[in-house]
C-alpha positions, 0 to 999 in steps of 0.5 A, spaced: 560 322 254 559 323 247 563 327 243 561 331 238 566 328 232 563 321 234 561 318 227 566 322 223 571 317 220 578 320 216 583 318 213 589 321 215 594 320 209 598 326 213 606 325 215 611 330 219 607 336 223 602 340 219 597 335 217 598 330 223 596 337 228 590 338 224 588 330 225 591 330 232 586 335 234 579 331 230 581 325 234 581 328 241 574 330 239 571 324 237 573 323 230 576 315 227 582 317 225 586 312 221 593 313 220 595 310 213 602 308 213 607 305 209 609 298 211 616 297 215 617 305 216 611 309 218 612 316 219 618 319 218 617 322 225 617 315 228 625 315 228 627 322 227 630 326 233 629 319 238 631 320 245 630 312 246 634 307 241 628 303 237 622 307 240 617 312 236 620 318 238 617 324 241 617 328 235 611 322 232 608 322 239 606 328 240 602 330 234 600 323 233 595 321 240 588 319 239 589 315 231 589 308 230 595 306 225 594 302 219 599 300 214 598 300 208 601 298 201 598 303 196 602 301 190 600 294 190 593 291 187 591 289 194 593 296 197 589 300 192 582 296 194 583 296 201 583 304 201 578 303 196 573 300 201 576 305 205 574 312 202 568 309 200 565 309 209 570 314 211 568 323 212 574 326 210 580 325 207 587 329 209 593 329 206 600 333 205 603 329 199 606 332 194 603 335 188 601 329 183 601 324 189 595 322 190 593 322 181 600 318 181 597 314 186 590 313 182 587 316 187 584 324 183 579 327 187 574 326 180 576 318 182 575 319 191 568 323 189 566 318 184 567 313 191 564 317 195 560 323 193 560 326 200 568 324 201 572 332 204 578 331 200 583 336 205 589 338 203 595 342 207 599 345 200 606 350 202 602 355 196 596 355 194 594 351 187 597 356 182 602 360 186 608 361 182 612 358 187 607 351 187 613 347 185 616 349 192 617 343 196 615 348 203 618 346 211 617 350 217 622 356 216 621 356 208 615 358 211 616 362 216 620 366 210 614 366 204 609 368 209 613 375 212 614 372 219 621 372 218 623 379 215 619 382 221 621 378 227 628 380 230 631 386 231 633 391 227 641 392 225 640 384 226 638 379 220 631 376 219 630 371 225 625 364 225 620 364 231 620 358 235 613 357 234 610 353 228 607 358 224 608 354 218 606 347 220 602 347 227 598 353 225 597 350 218 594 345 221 590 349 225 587 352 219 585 346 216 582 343 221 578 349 221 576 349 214 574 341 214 569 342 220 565 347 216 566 343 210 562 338 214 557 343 216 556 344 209 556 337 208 551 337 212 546 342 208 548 341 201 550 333 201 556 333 198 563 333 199 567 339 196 575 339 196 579 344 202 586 346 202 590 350 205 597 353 204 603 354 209 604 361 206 598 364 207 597 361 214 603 365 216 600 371 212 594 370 216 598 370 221 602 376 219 596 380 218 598 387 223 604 387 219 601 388 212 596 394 216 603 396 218 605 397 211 599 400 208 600 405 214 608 406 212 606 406 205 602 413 207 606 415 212 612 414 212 613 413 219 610 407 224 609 411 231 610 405 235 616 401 233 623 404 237 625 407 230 620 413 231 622 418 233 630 418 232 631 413 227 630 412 219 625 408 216 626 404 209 619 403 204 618 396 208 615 394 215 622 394 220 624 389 225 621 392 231 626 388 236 621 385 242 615 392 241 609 390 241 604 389 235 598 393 237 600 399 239 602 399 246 609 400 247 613 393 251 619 390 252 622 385 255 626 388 261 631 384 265 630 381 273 634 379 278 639 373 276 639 375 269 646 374 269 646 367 270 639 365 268 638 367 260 630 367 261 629 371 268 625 376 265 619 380 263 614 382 258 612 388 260 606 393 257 605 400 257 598 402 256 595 408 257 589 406 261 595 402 265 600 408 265 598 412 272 597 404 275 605 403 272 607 410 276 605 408 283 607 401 281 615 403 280 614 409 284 614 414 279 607 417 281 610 424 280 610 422 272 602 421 273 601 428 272 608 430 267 607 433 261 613 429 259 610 423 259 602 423 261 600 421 254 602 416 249 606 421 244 609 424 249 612 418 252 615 414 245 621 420 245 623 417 252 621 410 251 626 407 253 628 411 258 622 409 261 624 402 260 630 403 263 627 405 270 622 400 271 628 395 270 631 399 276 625 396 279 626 390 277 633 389 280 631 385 287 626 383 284 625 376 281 619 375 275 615 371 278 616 377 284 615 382 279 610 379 276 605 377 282 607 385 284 604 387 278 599 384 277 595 388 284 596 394 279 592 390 273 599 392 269 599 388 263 606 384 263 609 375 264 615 372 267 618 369 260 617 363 262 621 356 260 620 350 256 621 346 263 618 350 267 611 350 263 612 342 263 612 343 270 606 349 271 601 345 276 596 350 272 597 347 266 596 340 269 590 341 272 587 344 266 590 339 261 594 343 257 599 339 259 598 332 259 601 325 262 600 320 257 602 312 258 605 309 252 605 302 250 613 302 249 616 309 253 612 308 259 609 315 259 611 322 257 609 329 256 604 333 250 600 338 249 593 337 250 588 341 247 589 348 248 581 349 247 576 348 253 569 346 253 564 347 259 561 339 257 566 337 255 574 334 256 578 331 251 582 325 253 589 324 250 591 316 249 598 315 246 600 315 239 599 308 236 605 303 234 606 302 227 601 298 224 597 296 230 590 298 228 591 294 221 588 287 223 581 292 227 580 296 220 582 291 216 576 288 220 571 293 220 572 293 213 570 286 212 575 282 211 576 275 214 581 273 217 584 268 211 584 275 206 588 279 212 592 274 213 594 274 205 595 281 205 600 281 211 603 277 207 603 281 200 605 286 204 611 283 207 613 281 199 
C-alpha cells in the first residue's frame, strides 16, 4: 500500500527531540527523510544516556526510526555541493540550529529558495523570531517554564514543578509537522515554498491555553470556583497551583487504592461530573447523596470536595486500580488507574494497536518505542529501526548522481 507522504523527501538537519519527533512522524508516513550528520559522531543523542557500551542509544532510536542517515561534512567544498544537489530535489528542509547556522553555513533561506523555489524551509525555534528572549538557547524545562506550564503544575504551598511529558520538545514537534503538512498543501496551490517555524515556548503556551482562560477569569473575579483554594483559601492576582484538580471544570483527584503503602502508583484519577454524580452515589454506596441538598449540585459540593474525596478513597481501600476501575467503569464514571511506565510497556492494548512497538535493531537486537499515536482506517504505519550512523550515505550519494569513484573521494575528504 502506498503512503500518503510517498514522494515527499526532506532533509532532516534536526538534532536531540524536538525536530527529530517532527521528521520521525513524516517518515512512518511515507516521507524520504534523510538525516544529515556530522561525520564520526552523528546525533548528540546516539551516545547520551546509553544502556549498551558503543551502541546508539535508546535516547537516538526512539525518535529517529523510519530515516535514513547521511553524514555530511558541510564546512568543507565537497560537502557544500552534496547539500546543494540535495535541497535542489528534496521538499522540505527541517532544522533546530541555532540562530545564524544555517547563514553561517552558507545556506540563507534567500539562497535555499534561489536552489529551489518550492524548498518548505521548517524550523524549530525556543522563541519566536523577535522575541526579546531570542538569543535564549531553550531545553525542555527552560521550556516548560516560559511557556506557563510550570508555574501552574504542582501543588500550592509547593514550588513550580516539570512535567514528564515533553511539552517543549515532542510537542514542538508535533506542531511543525502540522505547519509543513499545510505548507505542502499550500505548496500545492500556489507553487511556492514558504518558510515555517515554531517556537518551543509558544508550543507550550498553546498548550496552556485553559490556564490563560483561567487568568482572565481570575483577573475579573477574583476567585476560580474549581481549584481546591475556592472556597477557604486565598487567591493571589496569578492562576494557582491547582495540586491534581482537573483543568475543565469537573472537580478530580488522584484517590489512594489498596497496596498504596507499598506500591507509590497504586492509585486513580477519579472525576466528578455532574451528569456522573447520581451514578458515583450508587457506585460508593451513597445513594442517599443523590437527592442531598449538600451535595446534588456542583456548588454545593465544592465546600465538601474534599470530603467527598475522602469517602470514595474508603471505598477504595480493598480495592485495587485495576478493580476500582473495572467497577467504575459499569457506572460510566470518568476515572483511570494511574498507570506505569512498565506497565504500558507491557499493555497487550497497546501492542495490538501499535502504539507500542517492538523494533529489531541491526546492533541491539530489538527494543521498545512508541508507534504513532494517530490511527488510520487504510492505513498502518510500519515502524523500522533507526539507522546506523551514516549508513544510508553511499544510497543518497547515488540517488544524487554521483559515480562510485566521486563517492569513494568524498569519503576520503571527509575522513581528512
Amino acid at each position: 500500500m502506498s503512503k500518503p507522504l510517498e514522494g515527499i523527501k526532506i532533509i532532516d538537519f534536526t538534532h536531540v527531540q524536538a525536530g527529530p519527533a517532527c521528521t520521525q512522524l513524516l517518515a512512518w508516513f511515507g516521507a524520504d527523510v534523510i538525516k544529515v550528520e556530522r561525520p564520526g559522531s552523528g546525533d548528540v543523542t546516539r551516545t547520551q544516556l546509553r544502556d549498551i557500551p558503543d551502541v546508539d542509544a535508546l535516547y537516538f532510536t526512539m525518535l529517529n526510526s523510519n530515516k535514513k542517515s547521511l553524514t555530511l561534512d558541510t564546512k568543507k567544498p565537497e560537502g557544500k555541493a552534496v547539500l546543494e544537489k540535495l535541497i535542489k530535489e528534496s521538499d522540505v528542509m527541517v532544522e533546530n540550529f541555532g540562530p545564524g547556522a544555517l547563514d553561517r553555513m552558507g545556506f540563507p533561506w534567500h539562497t535555499i529558495k534561489e536552489l529551489n523555489p518550492k524548498m518548505i524551509l521548517a524550523s524549530v525555534k525556543g522563541f519566536s523570531d523577535g522575541h526579546h528572549y531570542d538569543d535564549l538557547k531553550v531545553y525542555e524545562n527552560v521550556a516548560q517554564c516560559a511557556g506557563g506550564a510550570a508555574s501552574t503544575t504542582g501543588f500550592w504551598d509547593g514550588p513550580p514543578t516539570i512535567s514528564a511529558a515533553a511539552l517543549g520538545d515532542s510537542n514542538t514537534g508535533m506542531h511543525l509537522a502540522i505547519g509543513i503538512l499545510t505548507a505542502l498543501i499550500g505548496r500545492d496551490k500556489t507553487g511556492k515554498g514558504q518558510k515555517v517555524a515554531v517556537s518551543m515556548q509558544d508550543s507550550v503556551l498553546n498548550l496552556c491555553r485553559v490556564k490563560l482562560r483561567d487568568q482572565q477569569r481570575l483577573d475579573r473575579l477574583g476567585y476560580l470556583e474549581e481549584y481546591p483554594q475556592y472556597p477557604h483559601g486565598e487567591f493571589s492576582d496569578v492562576v494557582p497551583r491547582g495540586g491534581n484538580a482537573g483543568g475543565g471544570g469537573q472537580p478530580g483527584w488522584v484517590l489512594k487504592c489498596k497496596g498504596w503503602e507499598t506500591d507509590p502508583n497504586s492509585y486513580i484519577y477519579f472525576t466528578i461530573q455532574g451528569h456522573a454524580w447520581a451514578p458515583i452515589c450508587r457506585a460508593i454506596g451513597k445513594p442517599e447523596w443523590i437527592e442531598d441538598s449538600n451535595y446534588n449540585t456542583a456548588s454545593a459540593r465544592q465546600p465538601h470536595i474534599f470530603d467527598i474525596f475522602k469517602t470514595i478513597e474508603e471505598w477504595l481501600a480493598d480495592k485495587t486500580k485495576f478493580e476500582a476501575v473495572d467497577i467504575l467503569r459499569k457506572f460510566d464514571i470518568p476515572c483511570a488507574p494511574v498507570l506505569t511506565m512498565k506497565e504500558l510497556a507491557n499493555d497487550p492494548s497497546l501492542r495490538e494497536s501499535g502504539t507500542i512497538a517492538e523494533v529489531p535493531h541491526k546492533e541491539r537486537g530489538t527494543y521498545l518505542t512508541v508507534g504513532s499515536p494517530i490511527k488510520f482506517s487504510d492505513m498502518k504505519p510500519e515502524i523500522t529501526a533507526s539507522p546506523l550512523l551514516g549508513e544510508h550515505t553511499d544510497e543518497v550519494l547515488e540517488s544524487l548522481g554521483y559515480s562510485s569513484a566521486e563517492i569513494a573521494n568524498l569519503h576520503q575528504q571527509q575522513a581528512v
